[in-house]
C-alpha positions in Angstrom: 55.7 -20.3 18.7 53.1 -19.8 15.9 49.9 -19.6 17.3 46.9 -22.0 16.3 44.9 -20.2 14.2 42.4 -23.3 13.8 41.7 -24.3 17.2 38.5 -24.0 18.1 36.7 -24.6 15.4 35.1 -27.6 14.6 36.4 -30.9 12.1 34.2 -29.2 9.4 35.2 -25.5 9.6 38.2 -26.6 10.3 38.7 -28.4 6.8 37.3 -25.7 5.1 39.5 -22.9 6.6 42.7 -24.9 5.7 41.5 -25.9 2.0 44.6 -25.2 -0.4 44.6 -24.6 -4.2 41.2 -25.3 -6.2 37.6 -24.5 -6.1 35.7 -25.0 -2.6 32.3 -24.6 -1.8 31.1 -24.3 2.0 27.6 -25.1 2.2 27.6 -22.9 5.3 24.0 -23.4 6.9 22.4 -21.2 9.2 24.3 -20.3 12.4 27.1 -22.5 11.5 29.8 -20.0 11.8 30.4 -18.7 8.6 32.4 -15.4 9.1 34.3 -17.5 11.5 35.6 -19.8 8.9 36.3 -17.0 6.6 37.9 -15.2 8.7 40.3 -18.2 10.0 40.9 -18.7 6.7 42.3 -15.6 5.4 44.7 -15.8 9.1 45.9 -19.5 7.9 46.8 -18.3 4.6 48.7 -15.6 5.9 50.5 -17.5 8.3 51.1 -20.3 5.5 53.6 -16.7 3.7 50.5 -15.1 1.5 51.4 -11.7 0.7 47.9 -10.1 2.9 47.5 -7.8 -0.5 47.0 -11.1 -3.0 44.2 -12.2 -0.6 40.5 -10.9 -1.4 37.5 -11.6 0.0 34.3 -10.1 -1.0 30.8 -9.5 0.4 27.4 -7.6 0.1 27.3 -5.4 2.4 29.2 -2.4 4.4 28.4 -3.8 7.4 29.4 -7.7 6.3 32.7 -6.3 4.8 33.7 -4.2 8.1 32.8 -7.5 10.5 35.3 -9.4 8.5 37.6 -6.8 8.5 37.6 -6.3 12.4 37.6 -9.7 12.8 40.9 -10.4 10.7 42.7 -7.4 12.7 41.6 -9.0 16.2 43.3 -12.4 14.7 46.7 -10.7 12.4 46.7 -7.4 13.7 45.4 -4.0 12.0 48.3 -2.9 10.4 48.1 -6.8 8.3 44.2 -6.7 7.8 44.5 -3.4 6.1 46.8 -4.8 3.5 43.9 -8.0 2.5 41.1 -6.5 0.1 37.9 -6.9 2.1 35.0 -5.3 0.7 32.2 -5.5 -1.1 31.2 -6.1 -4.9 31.3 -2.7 -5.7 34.0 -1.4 -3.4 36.0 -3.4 -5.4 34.9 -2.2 -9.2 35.1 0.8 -8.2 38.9 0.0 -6.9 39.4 -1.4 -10.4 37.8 1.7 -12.4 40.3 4.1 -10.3 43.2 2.4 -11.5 41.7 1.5 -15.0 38.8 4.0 -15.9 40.6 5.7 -18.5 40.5 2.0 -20.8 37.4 3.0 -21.6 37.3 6.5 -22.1 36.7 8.0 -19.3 39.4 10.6 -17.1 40.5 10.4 -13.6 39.1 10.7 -11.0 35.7 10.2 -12.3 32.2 10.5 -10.0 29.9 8.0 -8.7 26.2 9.6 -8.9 23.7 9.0 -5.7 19.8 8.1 -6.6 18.8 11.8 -6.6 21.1 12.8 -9.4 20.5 9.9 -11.2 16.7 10.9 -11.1 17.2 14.2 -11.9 19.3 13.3 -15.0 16.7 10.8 -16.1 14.0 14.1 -15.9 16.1 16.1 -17.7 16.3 13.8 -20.6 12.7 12.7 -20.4 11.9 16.1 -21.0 14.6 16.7 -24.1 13.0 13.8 -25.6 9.5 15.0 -25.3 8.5 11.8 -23.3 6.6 13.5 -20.4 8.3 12.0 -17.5 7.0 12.2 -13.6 9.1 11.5 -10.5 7.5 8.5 -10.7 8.1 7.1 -13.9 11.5 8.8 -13.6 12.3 6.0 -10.4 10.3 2.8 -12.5 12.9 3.5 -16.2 15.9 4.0 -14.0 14.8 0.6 -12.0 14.7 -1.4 -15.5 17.7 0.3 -16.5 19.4 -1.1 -13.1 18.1 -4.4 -14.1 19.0 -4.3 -17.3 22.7 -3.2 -16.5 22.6 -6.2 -14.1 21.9 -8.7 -16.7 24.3 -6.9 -18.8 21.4 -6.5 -21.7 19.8 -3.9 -23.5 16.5 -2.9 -21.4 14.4 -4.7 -24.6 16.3 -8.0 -23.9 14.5 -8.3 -20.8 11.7 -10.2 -19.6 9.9 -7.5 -18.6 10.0 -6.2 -22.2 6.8 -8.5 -22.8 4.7 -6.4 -20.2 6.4 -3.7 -18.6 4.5 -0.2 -20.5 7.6 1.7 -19.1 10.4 -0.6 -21.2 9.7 1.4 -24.2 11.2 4.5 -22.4 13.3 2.9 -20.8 14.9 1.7 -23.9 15.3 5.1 -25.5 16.3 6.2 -22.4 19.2 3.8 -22.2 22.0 4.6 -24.4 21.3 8.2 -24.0 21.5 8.0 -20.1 24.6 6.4 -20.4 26.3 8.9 -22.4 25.1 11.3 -20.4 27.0 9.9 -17.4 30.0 9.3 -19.8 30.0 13.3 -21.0 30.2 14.3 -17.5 32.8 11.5 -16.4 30.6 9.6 -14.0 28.9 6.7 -13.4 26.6 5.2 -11.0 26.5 2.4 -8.8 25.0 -0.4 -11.6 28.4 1.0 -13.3 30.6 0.0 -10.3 30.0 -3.9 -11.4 29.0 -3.6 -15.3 32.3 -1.7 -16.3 35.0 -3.4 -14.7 33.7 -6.4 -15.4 33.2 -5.5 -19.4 36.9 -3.8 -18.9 38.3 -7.5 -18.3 37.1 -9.4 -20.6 37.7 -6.9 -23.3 41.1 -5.8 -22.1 43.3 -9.5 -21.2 45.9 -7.2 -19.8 43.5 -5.9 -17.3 42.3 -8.9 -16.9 45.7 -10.7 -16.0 46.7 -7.9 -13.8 44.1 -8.8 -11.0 44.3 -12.5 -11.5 47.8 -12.0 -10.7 47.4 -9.3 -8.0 44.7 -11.5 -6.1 45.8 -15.3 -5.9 43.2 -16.3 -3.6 39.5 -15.6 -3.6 36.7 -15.8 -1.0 33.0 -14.8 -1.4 30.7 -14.5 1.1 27.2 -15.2 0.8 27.4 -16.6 -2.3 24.0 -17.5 -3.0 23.4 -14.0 -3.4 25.5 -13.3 -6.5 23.7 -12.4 -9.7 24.5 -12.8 -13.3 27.0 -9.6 -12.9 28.5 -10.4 -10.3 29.3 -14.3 -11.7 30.7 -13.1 -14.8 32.9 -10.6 -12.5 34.4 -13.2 -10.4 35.1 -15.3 -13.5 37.4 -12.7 -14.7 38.8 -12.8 -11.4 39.8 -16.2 -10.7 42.8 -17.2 -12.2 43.3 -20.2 -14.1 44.3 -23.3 -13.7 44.4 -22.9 -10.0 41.0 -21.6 -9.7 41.2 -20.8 -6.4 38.0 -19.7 -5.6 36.3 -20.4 -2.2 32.8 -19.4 -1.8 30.8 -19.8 1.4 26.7 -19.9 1.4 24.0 -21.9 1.7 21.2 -22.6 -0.9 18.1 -22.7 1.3 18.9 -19.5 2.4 18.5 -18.1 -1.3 15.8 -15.2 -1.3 16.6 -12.5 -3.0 15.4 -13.9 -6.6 13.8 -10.7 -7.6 17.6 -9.0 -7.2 18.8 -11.3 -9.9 20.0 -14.0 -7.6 19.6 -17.8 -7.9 20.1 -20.8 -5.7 21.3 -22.3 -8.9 24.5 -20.2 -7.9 25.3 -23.2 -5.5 23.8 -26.2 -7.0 25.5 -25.7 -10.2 28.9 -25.0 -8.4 30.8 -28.0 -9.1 29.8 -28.2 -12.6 30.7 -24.8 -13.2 34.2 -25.2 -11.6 35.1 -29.0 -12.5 37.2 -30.6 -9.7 35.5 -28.1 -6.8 35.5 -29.5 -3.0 31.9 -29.3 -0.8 32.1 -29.3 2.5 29.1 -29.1 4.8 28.5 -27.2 7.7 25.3 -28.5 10.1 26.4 -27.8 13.5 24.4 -24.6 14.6 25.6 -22.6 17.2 22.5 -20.4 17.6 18.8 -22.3 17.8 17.9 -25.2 20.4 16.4 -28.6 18.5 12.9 -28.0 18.5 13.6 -25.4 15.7 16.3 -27.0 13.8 14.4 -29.9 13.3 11.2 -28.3 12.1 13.5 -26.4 9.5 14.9 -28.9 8.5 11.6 -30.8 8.3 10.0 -27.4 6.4 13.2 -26.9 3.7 13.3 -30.9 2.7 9.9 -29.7 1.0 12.1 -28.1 -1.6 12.3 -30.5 -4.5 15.6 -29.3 -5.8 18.8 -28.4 -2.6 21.7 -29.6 -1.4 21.3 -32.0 1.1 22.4 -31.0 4.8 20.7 -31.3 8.4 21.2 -28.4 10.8 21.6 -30.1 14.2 22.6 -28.1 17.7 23.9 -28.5 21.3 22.1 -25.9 22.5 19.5 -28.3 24.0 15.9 -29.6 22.6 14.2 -26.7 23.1 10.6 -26.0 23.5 7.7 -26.4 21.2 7.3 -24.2 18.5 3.6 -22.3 18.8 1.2 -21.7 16.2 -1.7 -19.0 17.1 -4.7 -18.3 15.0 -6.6 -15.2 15.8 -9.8 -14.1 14.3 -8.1 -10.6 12.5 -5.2 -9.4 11.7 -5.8 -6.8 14.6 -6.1 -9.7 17.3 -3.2 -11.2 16.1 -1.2 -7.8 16.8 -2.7 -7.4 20.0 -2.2 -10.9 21.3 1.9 -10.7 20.1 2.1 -7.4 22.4 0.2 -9.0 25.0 2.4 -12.0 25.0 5.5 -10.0 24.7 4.7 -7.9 27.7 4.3 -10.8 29.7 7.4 -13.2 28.5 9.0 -9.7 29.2 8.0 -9.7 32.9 7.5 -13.3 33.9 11.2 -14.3 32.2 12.8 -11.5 32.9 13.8 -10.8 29.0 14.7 -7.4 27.8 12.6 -5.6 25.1 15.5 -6.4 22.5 15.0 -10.4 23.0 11.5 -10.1 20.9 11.4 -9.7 16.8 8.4 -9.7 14.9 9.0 -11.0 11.4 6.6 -10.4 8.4 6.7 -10.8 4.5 5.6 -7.3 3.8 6.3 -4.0 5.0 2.4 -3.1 5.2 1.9 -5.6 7.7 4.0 -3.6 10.2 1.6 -1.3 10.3 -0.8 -2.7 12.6 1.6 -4.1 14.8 3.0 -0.4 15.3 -0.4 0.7 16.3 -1.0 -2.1 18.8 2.6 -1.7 20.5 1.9 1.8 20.9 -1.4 1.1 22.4 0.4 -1.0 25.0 3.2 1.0 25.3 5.9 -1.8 24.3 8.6 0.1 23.0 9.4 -0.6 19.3 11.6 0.2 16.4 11.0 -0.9 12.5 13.9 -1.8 11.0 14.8 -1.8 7.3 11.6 -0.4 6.2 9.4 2.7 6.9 7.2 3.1 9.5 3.8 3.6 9.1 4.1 7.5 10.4 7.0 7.8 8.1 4.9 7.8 5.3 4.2 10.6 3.4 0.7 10.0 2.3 -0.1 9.0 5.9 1.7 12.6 7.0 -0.7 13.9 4.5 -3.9 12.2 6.4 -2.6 13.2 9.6 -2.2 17.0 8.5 -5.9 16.8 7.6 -6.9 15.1 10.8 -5.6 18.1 12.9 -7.0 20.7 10.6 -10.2 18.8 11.7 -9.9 19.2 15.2 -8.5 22.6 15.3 -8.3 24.9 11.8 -6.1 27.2 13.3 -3.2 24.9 12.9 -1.3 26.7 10.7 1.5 24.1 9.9 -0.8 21.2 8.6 -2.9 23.6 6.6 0.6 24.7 4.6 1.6 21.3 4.3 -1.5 20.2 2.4 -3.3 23.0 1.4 -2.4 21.9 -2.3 -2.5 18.0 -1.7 -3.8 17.0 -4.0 -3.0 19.6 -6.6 -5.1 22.3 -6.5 -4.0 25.1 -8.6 -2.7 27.1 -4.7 0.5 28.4 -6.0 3.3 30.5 -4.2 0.9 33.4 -5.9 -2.3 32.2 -4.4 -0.9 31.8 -1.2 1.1 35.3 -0.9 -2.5 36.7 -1.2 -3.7 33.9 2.1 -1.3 35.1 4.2 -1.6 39.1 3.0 -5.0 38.6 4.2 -4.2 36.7 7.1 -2.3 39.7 8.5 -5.5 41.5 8.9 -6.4 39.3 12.3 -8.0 36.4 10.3 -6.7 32.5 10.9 -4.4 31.3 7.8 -7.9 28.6 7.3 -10.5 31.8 7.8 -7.9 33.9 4.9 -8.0 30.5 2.8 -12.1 30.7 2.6 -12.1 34.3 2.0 -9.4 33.8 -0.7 -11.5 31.2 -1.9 -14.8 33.6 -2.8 -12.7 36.0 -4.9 -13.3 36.1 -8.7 -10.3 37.2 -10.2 -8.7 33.5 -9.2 -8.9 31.2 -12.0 -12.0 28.5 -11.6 -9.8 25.7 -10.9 -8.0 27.5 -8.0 -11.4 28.9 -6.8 -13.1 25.8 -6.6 -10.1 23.5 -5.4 -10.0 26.0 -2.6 -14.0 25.8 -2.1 -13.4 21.6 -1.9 -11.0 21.7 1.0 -12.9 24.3 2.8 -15.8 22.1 2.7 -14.9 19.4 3.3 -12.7 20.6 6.2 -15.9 22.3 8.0 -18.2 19.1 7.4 -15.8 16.4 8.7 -15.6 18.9 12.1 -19.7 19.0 12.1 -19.6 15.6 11.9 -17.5 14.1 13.6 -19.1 16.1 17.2 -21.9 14.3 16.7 -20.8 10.9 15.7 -19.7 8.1 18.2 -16.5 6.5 18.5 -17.4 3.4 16.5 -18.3 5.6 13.4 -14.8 7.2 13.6 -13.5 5.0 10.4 -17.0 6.2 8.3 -16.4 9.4 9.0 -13.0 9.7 8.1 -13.3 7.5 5.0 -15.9 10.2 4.0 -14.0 13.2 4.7 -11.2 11.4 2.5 -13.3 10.7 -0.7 -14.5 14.3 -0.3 -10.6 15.6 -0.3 -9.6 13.1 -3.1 -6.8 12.0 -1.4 -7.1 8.5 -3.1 -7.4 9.6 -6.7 -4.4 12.2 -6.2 -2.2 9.7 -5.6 -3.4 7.3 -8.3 -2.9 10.3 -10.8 0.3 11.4 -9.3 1.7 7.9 -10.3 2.1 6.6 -13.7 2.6 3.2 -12.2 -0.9 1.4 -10.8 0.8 -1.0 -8.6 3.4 1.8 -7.0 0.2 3.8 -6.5 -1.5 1.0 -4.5 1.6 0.6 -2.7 1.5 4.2 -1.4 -2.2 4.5 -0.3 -2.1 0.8 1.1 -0.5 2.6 4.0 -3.1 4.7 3.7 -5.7 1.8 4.2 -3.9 0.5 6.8 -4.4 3.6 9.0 -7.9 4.2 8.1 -8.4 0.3 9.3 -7.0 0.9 12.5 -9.5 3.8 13.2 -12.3 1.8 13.5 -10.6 0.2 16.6 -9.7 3.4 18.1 -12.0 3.7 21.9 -13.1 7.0 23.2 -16.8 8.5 24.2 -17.4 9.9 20.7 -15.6 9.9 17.4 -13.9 13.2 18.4 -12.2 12.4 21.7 -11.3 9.1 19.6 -9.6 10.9 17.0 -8.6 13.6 19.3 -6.5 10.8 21.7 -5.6 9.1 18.8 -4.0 12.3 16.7 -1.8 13.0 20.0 -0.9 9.9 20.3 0.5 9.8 16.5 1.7 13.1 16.5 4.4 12.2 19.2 5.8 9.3 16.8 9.1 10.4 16.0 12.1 7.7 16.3 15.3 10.2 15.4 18.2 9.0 14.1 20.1 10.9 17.2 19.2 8.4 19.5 18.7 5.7 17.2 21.3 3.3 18.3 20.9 4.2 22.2 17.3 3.3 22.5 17.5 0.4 19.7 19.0 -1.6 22.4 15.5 -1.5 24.3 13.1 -2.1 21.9 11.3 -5.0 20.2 12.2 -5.3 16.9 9.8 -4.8 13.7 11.4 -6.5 10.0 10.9 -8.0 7.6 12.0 -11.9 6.8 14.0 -10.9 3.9 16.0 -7.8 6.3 16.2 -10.2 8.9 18.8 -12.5 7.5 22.0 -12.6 9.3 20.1 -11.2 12.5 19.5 -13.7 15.7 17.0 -13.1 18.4 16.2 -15.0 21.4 12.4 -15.3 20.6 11.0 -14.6 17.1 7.4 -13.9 16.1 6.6 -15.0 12.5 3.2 -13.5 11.6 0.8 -13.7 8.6 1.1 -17.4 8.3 -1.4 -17.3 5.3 -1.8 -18.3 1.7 -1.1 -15.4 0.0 1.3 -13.7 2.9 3.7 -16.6 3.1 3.6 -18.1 0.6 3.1 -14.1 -1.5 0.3 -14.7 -3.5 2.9 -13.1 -6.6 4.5 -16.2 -6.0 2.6 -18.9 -7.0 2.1 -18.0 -10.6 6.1 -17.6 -10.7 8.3 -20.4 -11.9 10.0 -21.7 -8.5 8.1 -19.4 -6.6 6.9 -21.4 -3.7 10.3 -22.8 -3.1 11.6 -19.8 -2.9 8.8 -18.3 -0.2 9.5 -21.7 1.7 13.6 -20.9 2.1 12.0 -17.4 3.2 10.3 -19.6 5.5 12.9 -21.3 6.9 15.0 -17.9 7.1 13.2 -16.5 8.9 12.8 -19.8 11.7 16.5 -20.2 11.6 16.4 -16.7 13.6 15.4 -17.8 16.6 17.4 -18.8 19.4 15.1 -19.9 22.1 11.3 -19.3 21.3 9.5 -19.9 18.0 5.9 -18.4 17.0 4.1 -18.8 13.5 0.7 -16.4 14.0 -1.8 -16.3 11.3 -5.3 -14.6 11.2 -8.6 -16.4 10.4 -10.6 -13.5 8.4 -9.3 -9.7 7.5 -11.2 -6.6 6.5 -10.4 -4.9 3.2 -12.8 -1.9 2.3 -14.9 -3.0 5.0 -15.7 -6.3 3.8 -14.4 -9.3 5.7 -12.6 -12.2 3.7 -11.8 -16.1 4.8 -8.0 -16.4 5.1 -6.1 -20.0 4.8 -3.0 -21.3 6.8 -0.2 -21.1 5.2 0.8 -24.8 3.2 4.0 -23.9 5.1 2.5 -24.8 8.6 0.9 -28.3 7.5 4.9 -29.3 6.5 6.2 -28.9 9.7 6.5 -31.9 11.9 3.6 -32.3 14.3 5.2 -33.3 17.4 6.9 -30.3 17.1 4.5 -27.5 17.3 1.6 -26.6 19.5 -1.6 -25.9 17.6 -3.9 -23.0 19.1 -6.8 -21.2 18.3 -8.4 -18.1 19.8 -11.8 -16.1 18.9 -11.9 -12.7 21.1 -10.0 -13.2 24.3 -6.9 -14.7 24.6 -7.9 -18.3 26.0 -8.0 -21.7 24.3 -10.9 -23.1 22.7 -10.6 -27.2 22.6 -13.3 -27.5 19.8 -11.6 -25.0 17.7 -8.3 -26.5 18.3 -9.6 -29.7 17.6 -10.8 -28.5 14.3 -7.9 -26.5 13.0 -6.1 -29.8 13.8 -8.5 -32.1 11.3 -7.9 -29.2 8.7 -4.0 -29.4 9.0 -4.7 -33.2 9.2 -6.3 -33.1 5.6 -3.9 -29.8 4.3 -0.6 -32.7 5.1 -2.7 -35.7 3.1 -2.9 -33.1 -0.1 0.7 -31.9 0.0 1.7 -35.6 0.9 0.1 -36.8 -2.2 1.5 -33.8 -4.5 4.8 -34.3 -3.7 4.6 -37.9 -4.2 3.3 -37.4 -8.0 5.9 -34.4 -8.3 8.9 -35.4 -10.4 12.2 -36.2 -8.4 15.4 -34.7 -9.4 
């Protein structure tokens, strides 16, 4: 008796996972049991007499390509699922370029190059070419080189042509970067898509060889394909069948600055004449209350396809929108409210996410989770104690409190650049030998004449500054801990050795933004005096190490730090969204950009679909930048959502409601809705 591969799904998934020849397009929304349905599908067809090696199904990821891949075997058995191509885009080109490399001049096997060769490689021929290259600008050319590959156009071609000052490199860079790879029979992973894909639609008997190897085609995610990978699964798809079924969902579209495009999806059935839609709305993983107000939030978006998420998972409770007076407060409160949701529902430390737009914003939350000793791991991006200009800081903090510290003095002795060599320092540590501290040898090193005047007086800075910052800071009280290390910074020139070290401006602010951060989060540091505050607060940094040994273990305990754009595909039982605020969410880089803010809304949305249970939007009132304060809007996105849906509150110092301010921020969502009412009702409809 065959067993029923389709039972259990629902009328919709069902439909979908039996579709037969011809173009189909699941407008999967979120939590509706995509996988599922791709999965069921590939068992059907299987069971239907496919041959498992004509069936491919492609995704983004390792880890997306290795669920479906477990998942078929639990459903056809692993010796069958190991005969279906599941993988990823460039699993599969660089399948193709095994078999077919040689087409295009290349011999088997050939190499795939990491990041670090590729750098190296672009260094090497900066230098050839005379063009003074640095790490930095080494990482920006082979980034519009990526891009440029992508789009399949020379780097010139590209938008960023008109402003970029690195295209010009980039472009004379380009050809000889590529022969470079081709003269030592490689390629790198931009190659993996570009080449096969050029292969086929130069080479028809290439190109008919895989349309008739794989008969049916499944893409995953399909919103997230880019110009590349389009023209890729064209070659693909055999005609006239066409079958081609692609599962994804449009408001989930935000990766536009990879290439991708919602238009992807809207433009499917135009692109493939004849192509089926089916909808998927049920949602097995949020309760009502959310649904609806993302649904509410998304219909914002002039230009979608239509579809309203809807659950049996129960209404749910309100969704809650804080407003703190600082960023800090904010932090602070989500720890404190995490602790207690953690002890009065009994929830483990894994239920909680906190969800921000950008990396930076982690930061303070780190500091405040520590403080309150909620355990925490940051996932798909770098902890603020992982970075290395914060490493730096830290190094220089301990030399501070102790100069005997052997270990931070080496590591930035000659940060920034100094002119301390492996020379100068052979002579340190000779005259360290004679009893004297590696600092004390640095000093007396420092006084010697024979050392070239840059050397001598770099050394003389860092001494200085070193000895003055320790003076200081004995006799300074806790609340003057930020001054006092914002001095002893500008005296090291920490800031303007980065900005030199980079040939890009906004990569440079990007790198000592951590920097800011930290020095931010000083000023809130308590103690009796500026030096038992830094002291505490140097110990208490200096034990932040998260190692990859235990990683996975201790994950399993820990709230969870992301941000929106790495938490797709993710679920937790009660999500955090913070920075609700113009120019956090919606990015103020958006709203100067061409479908910009519909794109921050479906990052909006994203990131509310990810809650199961509990749904918070935070936002701050004022922040400090530099030590000034500035006024911070709402986000536009929290005046869209449906007001019978979420809870309004308003706090100023301690956590406890204030009914005036409530009543306020209420009036100025009031008025926020009458503006956007009246814009959308003059925008033009399509």
């Amino acid at each position: 008796m065959k067993r029923d591969h389709l039972a259990g799904l629902n009328p919709q998934q069902k439909e979908a996972a039996s579709h037969g020849d011809g173009p189909l397009l699941v407008l999967a929304g979120a939590g509706s049991g995509k996988t599922r349905v791709i999965t069921t599908r590939v068992a059907w067809l299987l069971q239907r007499g496919v041959r498992p090696d004509s069936i491919l199904a492609v995704s983004f990821t390792n880890k997306a390509a290795n669920e479906m891949r477990e998942r078929v075997a639990g459903i056809v058995g692993a010796d069958t699922a190991r005969r279906v191509h599941l993988s990823t885009f460039h699993a599969l080109g660089a399948a193709i370029l095994r078999e077919d490399i040689q087409r295009l001049g290349f011999q088997k096997p050939f190499t795939i190059v990491d990041e670090g060769e590729r750098r190296r490689m672009v260094r090497l021929i900066l230098k050839e070419l005379r063009l003074d290259g640095t790490k930095s600008g080494a990482a920006r050319i082979l980034s519009l080189i990526s891009r440029a590959k992508n789009a399949m156009r020379e780097p010139a071609e590209m938008p960023e042509a008109r402003y970029d000052p690195e295209m010009p490199r980039a472009q004379r860079l380009y050809d000889v970067y590529n022969q470079t790879l081709k003269n030592q029979n490689a390629v790198d992973f931009d190659d993996l898509l570009l080449l096969p894909t050029q292969l086929m639609e130069a080479d028809d008997d290439v190109r008919d060889k895989y349309r008739g190897r794989f008969r049916f085609v499944m893409v995953d995610e399909y919103q997230d394909t880019n110009a590349l990978q389009l023209r890729m699964l064209d070659q693909l798809v055999s005609q006239p069948q066409r079958n081609l079924v692609v599962v994804g969902d449009d408001d989930q579209s935000i990766y536009g600055f990879r290439g991708a495009s919602s238009d992807t999806i809207l433009r499917f059935d135009t692109m493939f004449p004849g192509a089926r839609v089916i909808a998927l709305e049920q949602n097995y993983r949020s309760v009502g209350s959310v649904l609806e107000a993302a649904n509410t939030l998304i219909r914002h978006n002039p230009t979608r396809r239509k579809k309203e998420l809807w659950s049996n998972l129960g209404a749910g409770r309100k969704i809650i929108s804080f407003e703190h007076s600082t960023p800090a407060a904010e932090a602070d409160f989500v720890a404190q409210w995490i602790r207690r949701q953690a002890e009065a529902e009994q929830r483990s430390w894994h239920d909680f996410a906190i969800l921000y737009r950008s990396n930076t914003q982690a930061h303070v939350f780190e500091e405040v989770l520590r403080a309150r000793e909620v355990p925490y791991r940051v996932l798909g991006g770098q902890s603020l104690f992982d970075n290395k200009e914060v490493r730096d800081l830290l190094a220089y903090l301990r030399l501070v409190l102790n100069p005997r510290d052997d270990l931070a003095l080496r590591r930035v002795a000659n940060v920034p650049p100094r002119g301390i060599g492996t020379g100068t320092f052979e002579r340190i540590n000779a005259a360290a030998k004679s009893g004297m501290t590696l600092f004390e040898a640095l000093a007396k090193t420092g006084d010697e004449a024979s050392l070239q005047a840059r050397t001598r007086d770099g050394i003389r800075t860092l001494v200085a500054a070193v000895r003055d910052a320790r003076e200081t800071m004995r006799s300074a009280s806790a609340p003057e801990l930020e001054r006092v290390v914002r001095d002893y910074v500008k005296a090291l020139g920490l800031e303007q050795g980065v900005y030199a070290a980079e040939s890009n401006p906004n990569a440079a602010r990007a790198r000592w933004a951590a920097v800011e951060s930290l020095l931010e989060g000083l000023g809130r540091v308590e103690g009796t005096s500026a030096w038992s505050a830094l002291d505490n607060w140097v110990a208490s940094a200096s034990l932040e190490s998260r190692g990859a040994d235990d990683e996975d273990e201790k994950s399993r305990h820990r709230v969870t730090l992301l941000t929106i754009h790495a938490s797709k595909g993710l679920e937790f039982p009660v999500v955090f969204i913070t920075g609700m605020n113009e120019g956090l969410l919606p990015h103020s880089r958006a709203l100067d950009e061409l479908g910009g803010v519909e794109e921050e809304r479906r990052l909006c949305y994203v990131g509310m679909t990810r809650a199961k249970q509990r749904l918070f939007m935070t936002r701050a009132a004022s922040t400090t930048k530099r030590q000034q304060r500035f006024a911070l809007k709402p986000s536009r996105f929290l005046a869209e959502l449906p007001r019978d849906l979420v809870e309004e509150r308003v706090y100023r110092g301690e956590p406890q409601r204030d009914p005036a301010q409530a009543q306020e921020v209420a009036a100025n969502f009031a008025k926020m809705r009458e503006i956007l009412q009246a814009e959308n009702n003059k925008a033009p409809k399509s």
